[in-house]
C-alpha positions, 0 to 999 in steps of 0.5 A: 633840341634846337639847332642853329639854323632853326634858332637863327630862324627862331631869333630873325623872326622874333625881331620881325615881330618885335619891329612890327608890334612896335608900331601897334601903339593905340589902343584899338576901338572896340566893338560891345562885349557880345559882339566879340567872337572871343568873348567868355561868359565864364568864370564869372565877372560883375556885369557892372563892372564894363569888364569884357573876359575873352579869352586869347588862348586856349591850347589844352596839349601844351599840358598842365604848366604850359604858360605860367609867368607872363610879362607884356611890353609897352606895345602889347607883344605879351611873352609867356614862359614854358618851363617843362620846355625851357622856352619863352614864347612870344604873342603877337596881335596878327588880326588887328583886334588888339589881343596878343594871340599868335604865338612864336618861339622866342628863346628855346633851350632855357633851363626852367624858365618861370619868371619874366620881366620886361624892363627899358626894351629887356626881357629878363627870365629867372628859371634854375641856376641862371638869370637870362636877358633877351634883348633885341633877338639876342639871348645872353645868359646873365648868371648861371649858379643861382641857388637851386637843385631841390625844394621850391623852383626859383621865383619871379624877377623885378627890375628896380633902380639898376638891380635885377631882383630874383625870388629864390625859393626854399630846399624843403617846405618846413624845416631849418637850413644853413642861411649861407646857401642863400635859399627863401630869398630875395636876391639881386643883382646889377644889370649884367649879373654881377655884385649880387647881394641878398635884399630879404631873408625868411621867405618859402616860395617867393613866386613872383614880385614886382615893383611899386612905389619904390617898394618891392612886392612879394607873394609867398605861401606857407609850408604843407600842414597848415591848412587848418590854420586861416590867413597863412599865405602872404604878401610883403614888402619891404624897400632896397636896403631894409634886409628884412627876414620875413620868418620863414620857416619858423614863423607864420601869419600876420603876427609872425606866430612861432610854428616850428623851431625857428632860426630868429627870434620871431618878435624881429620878423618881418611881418606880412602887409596881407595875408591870404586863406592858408593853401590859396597858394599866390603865384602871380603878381602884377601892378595895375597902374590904372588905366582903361578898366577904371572900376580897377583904380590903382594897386596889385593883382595876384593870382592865387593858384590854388589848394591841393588835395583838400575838400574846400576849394581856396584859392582859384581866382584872381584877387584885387589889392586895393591901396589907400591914401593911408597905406592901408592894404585890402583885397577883393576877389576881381575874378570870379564873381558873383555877376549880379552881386546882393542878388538873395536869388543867384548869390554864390560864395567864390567856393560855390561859383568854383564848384559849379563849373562858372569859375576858375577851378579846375584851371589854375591862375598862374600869373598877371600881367597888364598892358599900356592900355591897362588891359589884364592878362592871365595864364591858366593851367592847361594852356590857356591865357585869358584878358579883361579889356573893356 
């Protein structure tokens, strides 16, 4: 428990911060890769891709969820969520290198806080029953009686248009419920909290989403018990105004297959743009505008957090959703990689880079989050948080 005096402190020396980060706007000369003292070898990325990885955080007694979402502003101050601890951290860059790597308290007390948005000089947080908006050191609770208690966490939040989306996760992981308690949606709301409307329906665990093209993304997986079946997680889409219902919990995968008894007929649902192996569990989303790491281009990035309790590892890396001209939607894995791909010598599936300790596994990626500069950064279990620059 905070009290006032230390959130009075908490408060000054965010705007502080926030003031002096302002000015960090060029994106800093860099010396090589091997050169820095951040820099990681593992897990692997391709050694032609002119992508560095170093890490910016690495503080294991923070616990297992001890960063999870992840929202970074236009001047490179990267926020991170602590749920367990109902606090949302601030990173700042204090030896000039241009990673983001002191950390200060930034909002305490929060109510599970697991989704972050940073919009037009805001940062929006979705966790529990209440949407928060922090803004110029100054915390103001927006809603307080979004649709929780049981089952799956509320998600993500995305701000598009004047309206704040907020994924709200299912009350069980496979059965039928009242669509009235407005649970496995997209919900929104105006920017301060009011005219709240349902946007998507038929979702389990809308983690996170975001916005691009004038479309909201969304990443969801699919219920317990499916693992036997491929390509069950998603990602979705749909544009403001469509109301899609995406199935849940009554139809699963690309073809909107019948699983259990469902609510709709599963012909009208929505089905998913990608879908991703049954258990790789996405959690994190972020856009890549383009920017300084080229190799990227222009699409999505997602974190798939990962299976559980199964023999075959899937998941565990950070995948690259690349979009034609065409609108055509394909994934490939960004992280980890086999670093001299074609190789017959070193040439290792994901699930092999993974198994022999020169992947993400055991750490879990929880989210994404790309700066001005297009730098890319990731929170992993355990209390780390990773970045791919040049």
């Amino acid at each position: 428990m905070y009290d006032r005096a230390m959130m009075k402190t908490t408060i000054i020396a965010s705007i502080c911060l926030a003031l002096l980060a302002w000015h960090v706007s060029a994106e800093p000369d860099l010396p090589a890769c091997a050169q820095r003292p951040t820099a990681l070898s593992q897990p692997w990325i391709s050694s032609s891709s002119g992508i560095c990885l170093e890490e910016v955080v690495n503080d294991p007694t923070l616990g297992e969820l001890a960063f999870t979402s992840l929202a970074v502003t236009p001047d490179n101050v990267l926020y991170a969520a602590r749920p367990h601890s109902g606090e949302v951290w601030m990173l700042t860059d204090r030896n000039g290198d241009g990673l983001p790597e002191t950390p200060d308290l930034a909002a305490p007390g929060l109510m599970l806080p697991n989704g972050l948005a940073y919009h037009d000089g805001a940062l929006y947080v979705s966790g529990g029953a209440h949407l928060y908006r922090l803004q110029d050191g100054i915390l103001t609770t927006l809603v307080n009686d979004l649709p929780s208690g049981g089952g799956l966490w509320t998600g993500g939040v995305a701000v598009h248009q004047g309206r704040i989306y907020i994924g709200i996760g299912a009350p069980c992981d496979g059965c039928n419920f009242d669509a009235a308690a407005q649970r496995g949606v997209i919900l929104s709301v105006d920017l301060e909290g009011g005219d709240r409307r349902v946007e998507a329906r038929g979702l389990r665990y809308p983690a996170d989403l975001v916005v691009m093209d004038g479309a909201i993304w969304v990443v969801d997986s699919a219920r317990d018990g499916l693992f036997d079946q491929p390509d069950m997680d998603e990602l979705n889409r749909f544009f403001p105004g469509e109301t899609p219902h995406f199935g849940f919990p009554g139809c699963v995968g690309i073809d909107n297959q019948p699983d259990i008894p469902s609510p709709i007929d599963c012909l009208n649902a929505t089905p998913p743009v990608l879908t991703f192996p049954t258990g790789s569990r996405p959690l994190g989303l972020a856009v890549y505008p383009g920017g300084s790491l080229a190799v990227l281009g222009r699409g999505l990035l997602v974190a798939l957090g990962g299976s559980y309790n199964e023999t075959e590892l899937r998941g565990y890396r950070v995948a690259l959703i690349r979009i034609d001209e065409d609108g055509n939607v394909n994934a490939e894995t960004l992280l980890p990689i086999d670093p001299e791909p074609g190789n017959p010598v070193t040439a290792f599936t994901i699930e092999q880079i993974n198994y022999r300790g020169s992947g993400l596994w055991r750490s879990r990626p929880y989210d994404v989050a790309v700066n001005a500069w297009g730098w890319v950064y990731i929170s992993l279990s355990g209390g780390r948080i990773l970045a791919l620059r040049p």
